[in-house]
N, CA and C atoms as an extended XYZ file, in Angstrom:
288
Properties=species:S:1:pos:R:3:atomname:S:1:resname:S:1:resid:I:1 pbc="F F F"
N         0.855       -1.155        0.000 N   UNK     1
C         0.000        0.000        0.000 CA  UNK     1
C         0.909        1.229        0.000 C   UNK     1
N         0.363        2.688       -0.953 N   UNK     2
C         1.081        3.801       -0.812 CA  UNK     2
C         0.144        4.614       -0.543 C   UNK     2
N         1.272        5.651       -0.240 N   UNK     3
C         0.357        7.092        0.007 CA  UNK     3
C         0.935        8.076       -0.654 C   UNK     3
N         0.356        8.601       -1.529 N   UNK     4
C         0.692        9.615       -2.537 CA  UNK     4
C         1.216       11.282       -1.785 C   UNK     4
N         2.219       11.884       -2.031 N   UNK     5
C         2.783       13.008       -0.896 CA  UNK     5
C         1.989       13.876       -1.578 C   UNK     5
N         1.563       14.155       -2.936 N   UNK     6
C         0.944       15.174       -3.603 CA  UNK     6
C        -0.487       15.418       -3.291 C   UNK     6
N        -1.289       14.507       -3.181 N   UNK     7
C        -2.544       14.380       -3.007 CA  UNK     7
C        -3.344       13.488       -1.828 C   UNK     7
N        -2.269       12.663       -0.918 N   UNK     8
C        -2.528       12.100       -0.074 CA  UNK     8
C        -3.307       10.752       -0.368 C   UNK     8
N        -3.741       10.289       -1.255 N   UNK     9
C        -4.250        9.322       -1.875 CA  UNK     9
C        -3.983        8.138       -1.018 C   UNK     9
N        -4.351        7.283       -0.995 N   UNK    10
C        -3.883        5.887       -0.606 CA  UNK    10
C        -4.503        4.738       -2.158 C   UNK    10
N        -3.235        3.989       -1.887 N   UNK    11
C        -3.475        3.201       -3.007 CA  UNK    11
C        -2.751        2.114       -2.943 C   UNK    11
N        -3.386        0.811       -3.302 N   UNK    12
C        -2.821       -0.614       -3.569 CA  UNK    12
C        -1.444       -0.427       -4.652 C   UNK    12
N        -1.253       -0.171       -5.757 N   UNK    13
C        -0.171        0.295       -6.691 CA  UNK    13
C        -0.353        1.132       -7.631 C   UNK    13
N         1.166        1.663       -7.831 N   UNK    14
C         1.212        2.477       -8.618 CA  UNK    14
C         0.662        2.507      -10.434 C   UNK    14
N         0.165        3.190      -10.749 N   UNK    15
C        -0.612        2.887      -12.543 CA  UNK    15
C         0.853        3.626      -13.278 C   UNK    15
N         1.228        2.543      -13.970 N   UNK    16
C         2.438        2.570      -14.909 CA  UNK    16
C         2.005        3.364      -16.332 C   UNK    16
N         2.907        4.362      -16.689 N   UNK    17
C         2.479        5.196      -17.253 CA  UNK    17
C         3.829        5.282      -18.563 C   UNK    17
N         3.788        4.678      -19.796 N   UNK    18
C         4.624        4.987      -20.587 CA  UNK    18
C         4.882        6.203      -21.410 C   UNK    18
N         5.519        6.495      -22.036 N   UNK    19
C         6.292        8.120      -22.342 CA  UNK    19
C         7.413        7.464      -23.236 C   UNK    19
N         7.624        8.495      -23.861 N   UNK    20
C         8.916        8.534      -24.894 CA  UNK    20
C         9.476       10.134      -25.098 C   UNK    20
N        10.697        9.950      -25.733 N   UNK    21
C        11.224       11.283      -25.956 CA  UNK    21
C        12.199       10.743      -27.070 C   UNK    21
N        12.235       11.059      -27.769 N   UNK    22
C        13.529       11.504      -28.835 CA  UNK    22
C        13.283        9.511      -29.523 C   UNK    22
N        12.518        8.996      -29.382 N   UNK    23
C        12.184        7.338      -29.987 CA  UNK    23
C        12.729        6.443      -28.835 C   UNK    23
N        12.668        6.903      -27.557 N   UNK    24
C        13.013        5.978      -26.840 CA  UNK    24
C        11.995        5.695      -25.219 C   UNK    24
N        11.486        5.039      -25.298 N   UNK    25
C        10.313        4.581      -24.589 CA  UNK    25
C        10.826        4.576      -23.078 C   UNK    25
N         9.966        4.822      -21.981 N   UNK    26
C        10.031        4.518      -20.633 CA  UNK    26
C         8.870        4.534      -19.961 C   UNK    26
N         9.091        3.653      -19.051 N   UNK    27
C         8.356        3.314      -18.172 CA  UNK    27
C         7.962        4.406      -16.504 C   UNK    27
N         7.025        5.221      -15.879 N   UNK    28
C         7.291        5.700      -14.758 CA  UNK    28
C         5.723        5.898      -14.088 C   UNK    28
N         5.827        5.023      -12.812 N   UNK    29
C         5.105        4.795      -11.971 CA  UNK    29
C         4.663        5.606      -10.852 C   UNK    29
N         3.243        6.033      -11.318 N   UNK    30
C         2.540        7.622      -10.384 CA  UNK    30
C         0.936        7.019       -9.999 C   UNK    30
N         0.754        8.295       -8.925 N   UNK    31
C        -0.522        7.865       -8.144 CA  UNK    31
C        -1.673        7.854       -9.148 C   UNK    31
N        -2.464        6.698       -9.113 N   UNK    32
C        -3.836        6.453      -10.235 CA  UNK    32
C        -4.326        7.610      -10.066 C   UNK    32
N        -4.651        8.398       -8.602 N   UNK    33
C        -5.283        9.645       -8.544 CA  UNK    33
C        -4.655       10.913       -9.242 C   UNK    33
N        -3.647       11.306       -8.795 N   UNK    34
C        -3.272       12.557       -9.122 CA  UNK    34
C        -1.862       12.643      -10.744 C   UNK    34
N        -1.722       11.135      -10.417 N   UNK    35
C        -0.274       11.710      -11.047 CA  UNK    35
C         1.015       11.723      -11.070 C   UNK    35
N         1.124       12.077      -10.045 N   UNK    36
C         2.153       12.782       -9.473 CA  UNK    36
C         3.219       11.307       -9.055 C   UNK    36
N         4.186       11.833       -8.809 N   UNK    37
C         5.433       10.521       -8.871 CA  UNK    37
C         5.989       10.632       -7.649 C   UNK    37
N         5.397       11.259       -6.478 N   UNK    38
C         6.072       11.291       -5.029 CA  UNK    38
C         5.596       10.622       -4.112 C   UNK    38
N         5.394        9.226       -4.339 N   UNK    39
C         4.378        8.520       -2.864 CA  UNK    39
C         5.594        7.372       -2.325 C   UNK    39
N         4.858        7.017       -1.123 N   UNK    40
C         5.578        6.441       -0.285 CA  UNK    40
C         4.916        5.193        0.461 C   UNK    40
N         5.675        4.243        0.691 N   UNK    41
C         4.990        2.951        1.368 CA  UNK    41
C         4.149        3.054        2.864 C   UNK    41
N         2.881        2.894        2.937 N   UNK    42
C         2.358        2.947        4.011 CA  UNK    42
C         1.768        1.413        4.889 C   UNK    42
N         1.433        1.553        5.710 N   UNK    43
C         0.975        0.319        6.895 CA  UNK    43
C        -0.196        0.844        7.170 C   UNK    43
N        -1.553        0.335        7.627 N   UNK    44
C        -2.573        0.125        8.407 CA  UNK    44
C        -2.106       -0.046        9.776 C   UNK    44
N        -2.720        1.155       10.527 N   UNK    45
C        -2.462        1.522       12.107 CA  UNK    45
C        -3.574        0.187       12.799 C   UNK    45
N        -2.645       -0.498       14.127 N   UNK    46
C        -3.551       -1.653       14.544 CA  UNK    46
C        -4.353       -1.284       15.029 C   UNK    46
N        -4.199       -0.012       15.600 N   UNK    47
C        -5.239        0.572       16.769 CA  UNK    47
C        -6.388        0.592       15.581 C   UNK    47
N        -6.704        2.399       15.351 N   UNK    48
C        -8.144        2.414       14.511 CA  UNK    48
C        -7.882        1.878       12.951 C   UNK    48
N        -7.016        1.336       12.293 N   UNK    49
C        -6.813        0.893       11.423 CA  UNK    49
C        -6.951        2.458        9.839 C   UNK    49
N        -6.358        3.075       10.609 N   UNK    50
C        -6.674        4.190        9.270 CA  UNK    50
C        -4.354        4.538        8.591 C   UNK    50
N        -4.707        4.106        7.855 N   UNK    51
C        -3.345        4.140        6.560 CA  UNK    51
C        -2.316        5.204        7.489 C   UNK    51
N        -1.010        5.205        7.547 N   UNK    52
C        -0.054        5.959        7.692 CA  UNK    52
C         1.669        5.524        7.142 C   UNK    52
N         2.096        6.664        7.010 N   UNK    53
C         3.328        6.440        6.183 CA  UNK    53
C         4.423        5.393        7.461 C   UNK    53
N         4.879        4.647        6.355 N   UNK    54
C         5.204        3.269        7.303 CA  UNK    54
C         6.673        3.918        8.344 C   UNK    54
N         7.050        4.953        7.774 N   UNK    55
C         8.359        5.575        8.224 CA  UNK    55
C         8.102        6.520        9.574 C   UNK    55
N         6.376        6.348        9.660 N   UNK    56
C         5.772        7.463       10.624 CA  UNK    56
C         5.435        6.430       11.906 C   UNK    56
N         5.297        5.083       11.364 N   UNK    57
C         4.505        3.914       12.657 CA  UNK    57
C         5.181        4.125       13.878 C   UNK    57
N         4.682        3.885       15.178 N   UNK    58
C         5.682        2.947       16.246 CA  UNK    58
C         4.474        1.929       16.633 C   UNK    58
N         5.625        0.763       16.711 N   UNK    59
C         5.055       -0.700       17.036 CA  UNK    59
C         3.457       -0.939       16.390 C   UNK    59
N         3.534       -0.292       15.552 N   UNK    60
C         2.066       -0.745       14.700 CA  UNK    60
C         0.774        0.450       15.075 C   UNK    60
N         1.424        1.066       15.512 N   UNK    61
C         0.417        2.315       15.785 CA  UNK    61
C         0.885        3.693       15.097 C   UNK    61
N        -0.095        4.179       14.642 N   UNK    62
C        -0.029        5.497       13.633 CA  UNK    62
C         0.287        6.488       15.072 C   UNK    62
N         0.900        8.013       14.416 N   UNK    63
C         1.284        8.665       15.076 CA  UNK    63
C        -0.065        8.862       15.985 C   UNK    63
N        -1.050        8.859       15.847 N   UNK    64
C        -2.676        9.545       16.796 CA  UNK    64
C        -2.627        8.651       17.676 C   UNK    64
N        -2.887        7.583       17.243 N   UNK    65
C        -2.981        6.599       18.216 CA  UNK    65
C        -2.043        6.198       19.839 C   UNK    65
N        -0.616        6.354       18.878 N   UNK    66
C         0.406        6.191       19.522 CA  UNK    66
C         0.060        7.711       20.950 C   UNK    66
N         0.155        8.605       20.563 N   UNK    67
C        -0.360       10.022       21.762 CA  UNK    67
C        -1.331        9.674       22.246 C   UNK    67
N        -2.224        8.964       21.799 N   UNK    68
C        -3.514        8.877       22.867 CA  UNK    68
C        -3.179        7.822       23.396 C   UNK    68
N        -2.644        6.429       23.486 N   UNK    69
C        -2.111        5.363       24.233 CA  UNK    69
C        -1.208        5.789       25.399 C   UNK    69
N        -0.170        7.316       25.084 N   UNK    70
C         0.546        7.441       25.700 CA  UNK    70
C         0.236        8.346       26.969 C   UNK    70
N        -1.102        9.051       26.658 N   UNK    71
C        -1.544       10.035       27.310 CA  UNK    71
C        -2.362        9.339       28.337 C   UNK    71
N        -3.059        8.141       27.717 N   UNK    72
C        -4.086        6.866       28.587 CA  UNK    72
C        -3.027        6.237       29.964 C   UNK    72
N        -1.835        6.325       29.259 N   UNK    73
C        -1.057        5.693       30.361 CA  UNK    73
C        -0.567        6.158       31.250 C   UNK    73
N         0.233        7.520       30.669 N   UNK    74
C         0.439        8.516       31.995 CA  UNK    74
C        -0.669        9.275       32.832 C   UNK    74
N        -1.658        9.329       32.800 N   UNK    75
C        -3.330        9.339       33.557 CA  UNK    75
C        -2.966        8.592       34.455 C   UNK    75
N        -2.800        7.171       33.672 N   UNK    76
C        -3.495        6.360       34.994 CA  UNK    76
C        -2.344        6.102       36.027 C   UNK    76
N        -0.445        6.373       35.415 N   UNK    77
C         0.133        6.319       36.542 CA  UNK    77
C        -0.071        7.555       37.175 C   UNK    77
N        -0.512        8.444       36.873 N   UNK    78
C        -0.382        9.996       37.681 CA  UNK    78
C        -1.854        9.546       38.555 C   UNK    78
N        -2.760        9.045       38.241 N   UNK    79
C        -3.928        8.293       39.188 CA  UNK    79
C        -3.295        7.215       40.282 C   UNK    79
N        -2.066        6.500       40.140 N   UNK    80
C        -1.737        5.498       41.482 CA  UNK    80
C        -1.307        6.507       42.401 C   UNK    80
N        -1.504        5.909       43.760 N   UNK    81
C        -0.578        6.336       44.812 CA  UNK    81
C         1.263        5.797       44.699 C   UNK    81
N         1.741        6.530       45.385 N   UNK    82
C         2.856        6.675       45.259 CA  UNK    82
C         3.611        5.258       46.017 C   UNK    82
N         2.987        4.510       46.543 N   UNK    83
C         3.356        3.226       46.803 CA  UNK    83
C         3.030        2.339       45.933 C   UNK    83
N         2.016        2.718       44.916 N   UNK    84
C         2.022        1.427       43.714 CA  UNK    84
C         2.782        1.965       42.450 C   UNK    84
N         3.144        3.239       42.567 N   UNK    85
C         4.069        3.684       41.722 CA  UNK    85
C         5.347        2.956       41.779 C   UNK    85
N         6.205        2.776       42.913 N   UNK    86
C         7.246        2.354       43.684 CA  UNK    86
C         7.229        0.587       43.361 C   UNK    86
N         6.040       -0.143       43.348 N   UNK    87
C         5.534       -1.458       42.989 CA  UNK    87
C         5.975       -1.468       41.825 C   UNK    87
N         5.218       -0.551       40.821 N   UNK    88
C         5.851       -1.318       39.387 CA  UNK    88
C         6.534       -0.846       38.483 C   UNK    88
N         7.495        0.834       39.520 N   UNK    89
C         8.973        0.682       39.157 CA  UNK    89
C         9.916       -0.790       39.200 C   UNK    89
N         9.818       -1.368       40.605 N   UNK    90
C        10.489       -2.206       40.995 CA  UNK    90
C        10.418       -4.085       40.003 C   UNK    90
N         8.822       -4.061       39.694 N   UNK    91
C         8.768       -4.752       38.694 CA  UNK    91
C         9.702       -4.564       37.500 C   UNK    91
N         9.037       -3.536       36.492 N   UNK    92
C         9.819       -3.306       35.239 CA  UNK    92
C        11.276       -3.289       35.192 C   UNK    92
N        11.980       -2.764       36.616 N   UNK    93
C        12.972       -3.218       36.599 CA  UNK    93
C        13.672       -4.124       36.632 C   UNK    93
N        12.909       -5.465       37.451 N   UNK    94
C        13.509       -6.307       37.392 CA  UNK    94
C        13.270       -7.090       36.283 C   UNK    94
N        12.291       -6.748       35.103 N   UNK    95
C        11.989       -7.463       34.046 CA  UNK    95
C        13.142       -7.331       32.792 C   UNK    95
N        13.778       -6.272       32.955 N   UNK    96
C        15.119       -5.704       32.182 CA  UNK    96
C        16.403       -6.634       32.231 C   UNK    96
């Protein structure tokens, strides 16, 4: 899957587009939508499953997702008391 930088498109592949100049033929591969010859390989985010550039993922989550997972988590440690904070410092550490 790509995502077109010009038009944002998402698309299964590129539509091959032949051309010539001076009697000599070539081949060059652009977005079915726009055209344009600047797209890039993308992934399906696991979380809500909406397309992002694969160079943008962490661990399978699109950049949105990834901030709201991260924001869900620091909540809920800023919600423990400071003795279960101390609990699963001491865990994770020893899981290292």
């Amino acid at each position: 899957m790509y995502k077109c930088d010009d038009c944002d498109r998402v698309f299964d592949e590129p539509r091959r587009v032949v051309d010539g100049f001076e009697g000599h033929l070539y081949t060059t591969e652009v977005c079915p939508r726009c055209g344009g010859d600047s797209y890039r390989y993308a992934e399906l985010c696991d979380r809500c499953g909406d397309p992002e550039l694969a160079s943008k993922m962490q661990y399978g989550f699109c950049h949105k997702c990834a901030t709201e997972t991260w924001k869900t988590y620091n909540a809920f440690l800023d919600a423990l008391p400071e003795v279960q904070k101390d609990f699963l410092k001491g865990v994770l550490q020893d899981e290292r």
